[in-house]
mmCIF file as Biopython writes it, N, C-alpha, C and O atoms, coordinates in Angstrom:
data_model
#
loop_
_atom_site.group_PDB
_atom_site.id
_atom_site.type_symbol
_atom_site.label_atom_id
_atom_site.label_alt_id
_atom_site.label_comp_id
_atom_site.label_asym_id
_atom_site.label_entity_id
_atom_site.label_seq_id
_atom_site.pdbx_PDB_ins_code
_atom_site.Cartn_x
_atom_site.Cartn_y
_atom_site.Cartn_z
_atom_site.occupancy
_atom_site.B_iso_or_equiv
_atom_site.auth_seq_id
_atom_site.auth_asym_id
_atom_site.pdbx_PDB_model_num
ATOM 1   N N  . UNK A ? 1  ? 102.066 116.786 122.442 1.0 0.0 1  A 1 
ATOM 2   C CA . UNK A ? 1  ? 101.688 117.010 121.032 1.0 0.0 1  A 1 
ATOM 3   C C  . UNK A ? 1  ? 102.202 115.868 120.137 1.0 0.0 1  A 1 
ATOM 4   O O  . UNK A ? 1  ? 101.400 115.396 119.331 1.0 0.0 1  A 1 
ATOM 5   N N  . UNK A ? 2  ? 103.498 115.354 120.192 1.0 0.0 2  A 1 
ATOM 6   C CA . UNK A ? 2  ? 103.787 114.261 119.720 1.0 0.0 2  A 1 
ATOM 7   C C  . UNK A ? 2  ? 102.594 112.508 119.561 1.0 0.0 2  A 1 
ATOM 8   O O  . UNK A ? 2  ? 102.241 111.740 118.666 1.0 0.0 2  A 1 
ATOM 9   N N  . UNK A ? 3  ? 102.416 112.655 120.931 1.0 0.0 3  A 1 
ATOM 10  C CA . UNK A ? 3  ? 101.574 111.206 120.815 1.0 0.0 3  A 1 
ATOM 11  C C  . UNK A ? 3  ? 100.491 111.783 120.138 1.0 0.0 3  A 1 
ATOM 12  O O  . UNK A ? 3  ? 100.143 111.074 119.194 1.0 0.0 3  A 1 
ATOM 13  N N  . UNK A ? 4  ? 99.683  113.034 120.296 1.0 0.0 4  A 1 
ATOM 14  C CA . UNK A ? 4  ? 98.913  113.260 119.397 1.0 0.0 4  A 1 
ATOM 15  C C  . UNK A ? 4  ? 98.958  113.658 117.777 1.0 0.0 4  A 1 
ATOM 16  O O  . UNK A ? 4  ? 97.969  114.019 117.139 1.0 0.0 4  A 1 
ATOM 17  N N  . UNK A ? 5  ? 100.135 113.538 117.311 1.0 0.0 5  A 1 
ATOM 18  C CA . UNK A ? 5  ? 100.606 113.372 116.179 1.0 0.0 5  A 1 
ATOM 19  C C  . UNK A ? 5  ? 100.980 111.854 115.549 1.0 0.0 5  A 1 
ATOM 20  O O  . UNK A ? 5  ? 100.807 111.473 114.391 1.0 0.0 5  A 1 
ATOM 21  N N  . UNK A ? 6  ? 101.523 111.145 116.638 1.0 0.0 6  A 1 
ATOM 22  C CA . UNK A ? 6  ? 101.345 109.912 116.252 1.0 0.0 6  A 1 
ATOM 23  C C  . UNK A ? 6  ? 100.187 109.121 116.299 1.0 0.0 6  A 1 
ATOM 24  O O  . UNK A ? 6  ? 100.221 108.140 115.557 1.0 0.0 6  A 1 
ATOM 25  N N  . UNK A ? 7  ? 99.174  109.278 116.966 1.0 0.0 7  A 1 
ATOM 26  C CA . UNK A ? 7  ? 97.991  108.889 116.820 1.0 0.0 7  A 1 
ATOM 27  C C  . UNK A ? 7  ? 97.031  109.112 115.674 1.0 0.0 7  A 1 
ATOM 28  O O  . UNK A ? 7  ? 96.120  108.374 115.299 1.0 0.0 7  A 1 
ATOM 29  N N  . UNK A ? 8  ? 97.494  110.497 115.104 1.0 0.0 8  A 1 
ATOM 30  C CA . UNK A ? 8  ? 96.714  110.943 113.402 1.0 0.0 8  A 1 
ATOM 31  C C  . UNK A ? 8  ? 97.483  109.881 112.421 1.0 0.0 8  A 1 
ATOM 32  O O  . UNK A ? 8  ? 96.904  109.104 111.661 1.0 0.0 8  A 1 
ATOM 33  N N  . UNK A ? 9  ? 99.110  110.017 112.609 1.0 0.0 9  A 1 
ATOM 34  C CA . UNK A ? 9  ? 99.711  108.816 111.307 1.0 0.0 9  A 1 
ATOM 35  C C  . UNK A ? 9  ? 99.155  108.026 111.238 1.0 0.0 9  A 1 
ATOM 36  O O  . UNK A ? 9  ? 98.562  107.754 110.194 1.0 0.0 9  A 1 
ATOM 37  N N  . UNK A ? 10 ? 99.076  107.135 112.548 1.0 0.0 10 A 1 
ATOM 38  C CA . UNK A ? 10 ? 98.454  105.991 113.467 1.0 0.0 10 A 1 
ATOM 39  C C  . UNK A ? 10 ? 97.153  105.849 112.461 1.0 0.0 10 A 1 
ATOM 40  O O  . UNK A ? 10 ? 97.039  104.961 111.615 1.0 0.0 10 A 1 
ATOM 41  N N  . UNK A ? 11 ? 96.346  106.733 112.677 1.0 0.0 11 A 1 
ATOM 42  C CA . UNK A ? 11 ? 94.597  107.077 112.354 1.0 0.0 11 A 1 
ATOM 43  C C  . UNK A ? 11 ? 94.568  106.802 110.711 1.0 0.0 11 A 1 
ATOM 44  O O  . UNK A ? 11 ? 93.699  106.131 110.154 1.0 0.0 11 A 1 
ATOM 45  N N  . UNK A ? 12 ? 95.758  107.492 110.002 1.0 0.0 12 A 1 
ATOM 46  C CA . UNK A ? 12 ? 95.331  107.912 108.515 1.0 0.0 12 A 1 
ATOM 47  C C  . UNK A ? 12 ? 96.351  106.553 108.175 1.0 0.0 12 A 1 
ATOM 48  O O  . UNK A ? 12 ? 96.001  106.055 107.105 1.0 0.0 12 A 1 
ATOM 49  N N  . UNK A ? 13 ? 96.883  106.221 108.460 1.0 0.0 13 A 1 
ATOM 50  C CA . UNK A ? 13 ? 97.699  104.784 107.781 1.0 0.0 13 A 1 
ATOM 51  C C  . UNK A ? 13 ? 96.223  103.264 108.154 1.0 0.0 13 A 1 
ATOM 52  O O  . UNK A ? 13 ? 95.861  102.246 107.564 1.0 0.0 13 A 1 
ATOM 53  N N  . UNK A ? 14 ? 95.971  103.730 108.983 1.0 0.0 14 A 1 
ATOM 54  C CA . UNK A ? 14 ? 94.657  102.446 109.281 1.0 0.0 14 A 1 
ATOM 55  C C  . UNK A ? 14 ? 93.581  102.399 108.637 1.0 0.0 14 A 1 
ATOM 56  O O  . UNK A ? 14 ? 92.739  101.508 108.527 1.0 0.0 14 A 1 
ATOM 57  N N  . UNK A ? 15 ? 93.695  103.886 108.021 1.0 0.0 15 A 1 
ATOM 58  C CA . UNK A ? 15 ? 92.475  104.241 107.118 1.0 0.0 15 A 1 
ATOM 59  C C  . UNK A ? 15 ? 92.465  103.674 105.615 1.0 0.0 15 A 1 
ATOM 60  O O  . UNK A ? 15 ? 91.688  103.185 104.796 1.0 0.0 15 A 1 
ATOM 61  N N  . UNK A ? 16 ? 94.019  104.101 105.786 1.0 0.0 16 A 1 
ATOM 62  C CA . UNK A ? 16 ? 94.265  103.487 103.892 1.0 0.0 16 A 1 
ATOM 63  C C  . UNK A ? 16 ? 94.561  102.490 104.843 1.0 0.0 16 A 1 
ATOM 64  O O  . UNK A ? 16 ? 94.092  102.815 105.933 1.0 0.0 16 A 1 
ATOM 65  N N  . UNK A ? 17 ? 95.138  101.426 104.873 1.0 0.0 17 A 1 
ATOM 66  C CA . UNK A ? 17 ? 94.705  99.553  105.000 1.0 0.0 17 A 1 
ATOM 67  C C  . UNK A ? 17 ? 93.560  99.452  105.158 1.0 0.0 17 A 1 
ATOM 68  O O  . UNK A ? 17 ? 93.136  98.485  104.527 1.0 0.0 17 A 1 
ATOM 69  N N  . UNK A ? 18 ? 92.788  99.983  105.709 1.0 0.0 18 A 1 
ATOM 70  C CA . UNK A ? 18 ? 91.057  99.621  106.030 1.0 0.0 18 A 1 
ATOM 71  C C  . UNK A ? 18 ? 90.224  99.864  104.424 1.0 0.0 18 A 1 
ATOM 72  O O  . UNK A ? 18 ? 89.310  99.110  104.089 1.0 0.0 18 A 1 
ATOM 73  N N  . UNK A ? 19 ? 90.609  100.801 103.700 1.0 0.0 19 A 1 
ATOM 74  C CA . UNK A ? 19 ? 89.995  100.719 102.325 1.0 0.0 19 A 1 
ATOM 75  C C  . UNK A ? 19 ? 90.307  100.145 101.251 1.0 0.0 19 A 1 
ATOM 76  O O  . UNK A ? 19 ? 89.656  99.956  100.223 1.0 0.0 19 A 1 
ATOM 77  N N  . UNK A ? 20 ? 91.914  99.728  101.698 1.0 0.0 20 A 1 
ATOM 78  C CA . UNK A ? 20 ? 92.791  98.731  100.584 1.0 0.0 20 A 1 
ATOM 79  C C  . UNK A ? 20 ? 91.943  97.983  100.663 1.0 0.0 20 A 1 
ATOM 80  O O  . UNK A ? 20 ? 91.277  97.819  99.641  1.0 0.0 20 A 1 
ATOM 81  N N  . UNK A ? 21 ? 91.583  97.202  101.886 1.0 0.0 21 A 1 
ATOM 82  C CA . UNK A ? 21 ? 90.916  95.652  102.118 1.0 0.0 21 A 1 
ATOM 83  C C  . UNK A ? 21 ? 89.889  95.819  101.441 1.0 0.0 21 A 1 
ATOM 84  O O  . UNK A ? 21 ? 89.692  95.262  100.361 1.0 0.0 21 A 1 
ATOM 85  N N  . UNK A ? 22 ? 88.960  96.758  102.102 1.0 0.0 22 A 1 
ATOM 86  C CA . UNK A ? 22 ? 87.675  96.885  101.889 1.0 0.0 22 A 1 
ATOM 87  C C  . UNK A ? 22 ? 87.367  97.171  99.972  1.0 0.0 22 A 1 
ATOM 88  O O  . UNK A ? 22 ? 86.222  96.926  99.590  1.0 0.0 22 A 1 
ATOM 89  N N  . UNK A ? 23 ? 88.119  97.532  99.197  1.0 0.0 23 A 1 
ATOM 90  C CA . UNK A ? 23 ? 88.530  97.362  97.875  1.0 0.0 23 A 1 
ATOM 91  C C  . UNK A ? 23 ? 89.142  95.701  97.503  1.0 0.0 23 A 1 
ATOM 92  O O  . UNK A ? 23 ? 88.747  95.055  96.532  1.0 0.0 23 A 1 
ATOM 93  N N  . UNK A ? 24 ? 89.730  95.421  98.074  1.0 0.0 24 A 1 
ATOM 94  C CA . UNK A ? 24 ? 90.106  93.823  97.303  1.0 0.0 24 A 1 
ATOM 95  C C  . UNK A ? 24 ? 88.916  92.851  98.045  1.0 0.0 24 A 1 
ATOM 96  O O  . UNK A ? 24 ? 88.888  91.679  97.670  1.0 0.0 24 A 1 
ATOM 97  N N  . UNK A ? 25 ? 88.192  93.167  98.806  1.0 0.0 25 A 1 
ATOM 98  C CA . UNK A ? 25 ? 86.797  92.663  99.019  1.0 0.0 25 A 1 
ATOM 99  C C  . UNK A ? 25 ? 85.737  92.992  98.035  1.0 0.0 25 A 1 
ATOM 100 O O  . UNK A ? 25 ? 85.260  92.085  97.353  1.0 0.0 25 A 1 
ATOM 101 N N  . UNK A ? 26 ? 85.476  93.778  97.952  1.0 0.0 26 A 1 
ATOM 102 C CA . UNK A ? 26 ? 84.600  94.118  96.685  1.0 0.0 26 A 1 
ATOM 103 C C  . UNK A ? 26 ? 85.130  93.748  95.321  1.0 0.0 26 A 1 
ATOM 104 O O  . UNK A ? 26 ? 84.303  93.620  94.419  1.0 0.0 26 A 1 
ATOM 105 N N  . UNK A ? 27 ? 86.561  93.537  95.032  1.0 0.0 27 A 1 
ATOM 106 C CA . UNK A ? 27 ? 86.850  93.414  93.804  1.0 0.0 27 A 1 
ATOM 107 C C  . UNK A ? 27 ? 86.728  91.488  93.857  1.0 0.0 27 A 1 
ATOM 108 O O  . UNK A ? 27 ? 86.335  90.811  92.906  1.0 0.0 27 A 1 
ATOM 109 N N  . UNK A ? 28 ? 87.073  91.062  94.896  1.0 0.0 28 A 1 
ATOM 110 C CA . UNK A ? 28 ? 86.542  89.646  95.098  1.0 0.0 28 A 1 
ATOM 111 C C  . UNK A ? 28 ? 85.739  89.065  94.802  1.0 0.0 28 A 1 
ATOM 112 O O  . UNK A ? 28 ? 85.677  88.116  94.020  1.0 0.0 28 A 1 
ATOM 113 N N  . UNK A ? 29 ? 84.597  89.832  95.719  1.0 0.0 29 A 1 
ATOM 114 C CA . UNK A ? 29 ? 83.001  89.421  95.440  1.0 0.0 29 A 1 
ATOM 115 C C  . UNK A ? 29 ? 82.430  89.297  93.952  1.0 0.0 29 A 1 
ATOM 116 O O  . UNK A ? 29 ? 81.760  88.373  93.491  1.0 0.0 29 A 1 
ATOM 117 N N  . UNK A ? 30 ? 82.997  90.814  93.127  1.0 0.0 30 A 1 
ATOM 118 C CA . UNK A ? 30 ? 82.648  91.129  91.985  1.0 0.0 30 A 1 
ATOM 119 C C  . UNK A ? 30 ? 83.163  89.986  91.309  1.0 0.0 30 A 1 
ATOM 120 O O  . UNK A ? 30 ? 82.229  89.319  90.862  1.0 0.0 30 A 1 
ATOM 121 N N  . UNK A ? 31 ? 84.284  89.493  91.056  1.0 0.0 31 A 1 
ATOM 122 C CA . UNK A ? 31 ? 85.088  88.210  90.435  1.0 0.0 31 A 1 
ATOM 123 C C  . UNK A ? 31 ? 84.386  86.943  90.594  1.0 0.0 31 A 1 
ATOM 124 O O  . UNK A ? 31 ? 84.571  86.032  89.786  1.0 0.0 31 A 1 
ATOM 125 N N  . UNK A ? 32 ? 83.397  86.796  91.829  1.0 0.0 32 A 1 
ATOM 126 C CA . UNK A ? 32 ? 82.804  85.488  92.234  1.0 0.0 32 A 1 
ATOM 127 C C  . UNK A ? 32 ? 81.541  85.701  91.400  1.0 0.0 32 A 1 
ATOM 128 O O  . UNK A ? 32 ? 81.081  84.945  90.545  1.0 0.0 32 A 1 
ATOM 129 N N  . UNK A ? 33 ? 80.939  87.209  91.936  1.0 0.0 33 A 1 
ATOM 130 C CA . UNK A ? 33 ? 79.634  86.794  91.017  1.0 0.0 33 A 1 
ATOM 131 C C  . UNK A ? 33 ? 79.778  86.800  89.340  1.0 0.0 33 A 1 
ATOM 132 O O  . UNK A ? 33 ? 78.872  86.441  88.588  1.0 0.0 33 A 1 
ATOM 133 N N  . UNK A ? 34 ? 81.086  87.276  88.908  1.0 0.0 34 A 1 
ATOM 134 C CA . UNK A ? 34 ? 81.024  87.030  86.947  1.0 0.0 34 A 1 
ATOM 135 C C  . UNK A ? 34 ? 81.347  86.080  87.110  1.0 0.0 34 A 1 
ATOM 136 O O  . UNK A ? 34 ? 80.918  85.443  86.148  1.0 0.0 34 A 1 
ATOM 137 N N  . UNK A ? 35 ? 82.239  84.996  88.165  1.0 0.0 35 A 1 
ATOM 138 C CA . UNK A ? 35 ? 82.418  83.662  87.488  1.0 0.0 35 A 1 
ATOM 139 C C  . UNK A ? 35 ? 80.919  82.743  87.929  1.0 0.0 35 A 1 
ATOM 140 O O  . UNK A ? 35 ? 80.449  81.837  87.241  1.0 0.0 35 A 1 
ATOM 141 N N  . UNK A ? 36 ? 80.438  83.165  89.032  1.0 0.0 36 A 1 
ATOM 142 C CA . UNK A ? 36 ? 78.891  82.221  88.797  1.0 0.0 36 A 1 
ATOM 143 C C  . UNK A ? 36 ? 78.516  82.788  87.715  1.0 0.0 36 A 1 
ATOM 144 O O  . UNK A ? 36 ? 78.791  81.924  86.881  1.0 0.0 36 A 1 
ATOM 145 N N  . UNK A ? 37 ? 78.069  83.665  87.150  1.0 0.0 37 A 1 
ATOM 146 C CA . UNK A ? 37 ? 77.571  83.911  86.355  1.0 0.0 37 A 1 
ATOM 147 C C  . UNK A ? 37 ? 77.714  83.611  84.391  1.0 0.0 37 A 1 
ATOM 148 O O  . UNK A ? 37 ? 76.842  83.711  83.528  1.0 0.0 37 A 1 
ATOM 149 N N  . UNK A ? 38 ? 78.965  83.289  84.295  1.0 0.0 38 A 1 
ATOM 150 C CA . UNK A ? 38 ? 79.266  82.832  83.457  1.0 0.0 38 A 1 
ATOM 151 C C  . UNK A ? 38 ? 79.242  81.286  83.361  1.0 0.0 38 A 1 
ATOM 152 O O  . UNK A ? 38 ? 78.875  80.628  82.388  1.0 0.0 38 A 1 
ATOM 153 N N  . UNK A ? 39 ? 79.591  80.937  84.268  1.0 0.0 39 A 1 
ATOM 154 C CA . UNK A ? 39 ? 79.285  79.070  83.980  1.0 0.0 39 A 1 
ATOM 155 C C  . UNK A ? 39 ? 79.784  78.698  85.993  1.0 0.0 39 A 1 
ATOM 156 O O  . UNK A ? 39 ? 80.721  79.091  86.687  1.0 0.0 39 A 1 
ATOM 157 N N  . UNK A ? 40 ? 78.426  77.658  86.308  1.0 0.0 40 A 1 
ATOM 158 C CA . UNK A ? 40 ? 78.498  77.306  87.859  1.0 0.0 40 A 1 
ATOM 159 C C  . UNK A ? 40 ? 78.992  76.655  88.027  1.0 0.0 40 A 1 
ATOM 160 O O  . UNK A ? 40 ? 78.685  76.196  89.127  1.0 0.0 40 A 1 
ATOM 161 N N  . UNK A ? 41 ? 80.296  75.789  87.281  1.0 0.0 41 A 1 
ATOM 162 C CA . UNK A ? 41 ? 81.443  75.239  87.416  1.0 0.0 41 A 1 
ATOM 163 C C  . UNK A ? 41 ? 82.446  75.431  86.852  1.0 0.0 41 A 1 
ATOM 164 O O  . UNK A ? 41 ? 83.154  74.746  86.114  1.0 0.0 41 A 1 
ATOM 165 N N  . UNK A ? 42 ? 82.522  77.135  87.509  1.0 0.0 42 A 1 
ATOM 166 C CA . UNK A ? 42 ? 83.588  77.626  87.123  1.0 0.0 42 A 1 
ATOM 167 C C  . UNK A ? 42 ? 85.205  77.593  88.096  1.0 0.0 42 A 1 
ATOM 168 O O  . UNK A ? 42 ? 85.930  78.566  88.302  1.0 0.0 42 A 1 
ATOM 169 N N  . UNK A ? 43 ? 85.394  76.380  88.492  1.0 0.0 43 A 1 
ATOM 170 C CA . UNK A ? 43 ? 86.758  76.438  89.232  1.0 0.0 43 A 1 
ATOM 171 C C  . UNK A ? 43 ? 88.037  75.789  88.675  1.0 0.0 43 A 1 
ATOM 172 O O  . UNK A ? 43 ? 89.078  75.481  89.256  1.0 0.0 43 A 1 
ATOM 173 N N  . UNK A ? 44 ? 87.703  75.677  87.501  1.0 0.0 44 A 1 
ATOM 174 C CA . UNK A ? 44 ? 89.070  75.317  87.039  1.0 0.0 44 A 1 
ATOM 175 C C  . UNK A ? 44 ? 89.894  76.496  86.424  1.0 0.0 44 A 1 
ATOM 176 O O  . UNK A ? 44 ? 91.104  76.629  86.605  1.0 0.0 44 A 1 
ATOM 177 N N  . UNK A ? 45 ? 88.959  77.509  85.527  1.0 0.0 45 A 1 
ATOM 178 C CA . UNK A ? 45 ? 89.453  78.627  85.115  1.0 0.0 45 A 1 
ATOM 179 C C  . UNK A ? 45 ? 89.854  79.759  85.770  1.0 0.0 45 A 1 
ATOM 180 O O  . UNK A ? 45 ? 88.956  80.013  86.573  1.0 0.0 45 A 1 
ATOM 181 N N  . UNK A ? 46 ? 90.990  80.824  85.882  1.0 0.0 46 A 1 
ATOM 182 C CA . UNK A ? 46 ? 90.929  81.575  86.496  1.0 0.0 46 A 1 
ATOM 183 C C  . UNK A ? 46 ? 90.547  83.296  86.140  1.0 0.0 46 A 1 
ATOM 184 O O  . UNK A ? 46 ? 90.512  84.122  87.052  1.0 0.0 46 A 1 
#
């Protein structure tokens, strides 16, 4: 019962890192397309 208890922590801790990412990916993307979108040489500003 143990390893199958450590395998759920295991399961639900991989889950939240897997949506952290998958959130600072989308919040990325979103950041790339307002800075194309505001001016296409936008790399000096942050």
């Amino acid at each position: 019962m143990d390893a199958v208890k450590d395998f759920f922590l295991f399961l639900s801790g991989g889950l939240r890192i897997t949506i952290l990412l998958v959130i600072l990916i989308i919040l990325l993307m979103i950041r790339k397309v307002k800075k194309k979108n505001r001016d296409k040489s936008g790399f000096l500003d942050d």
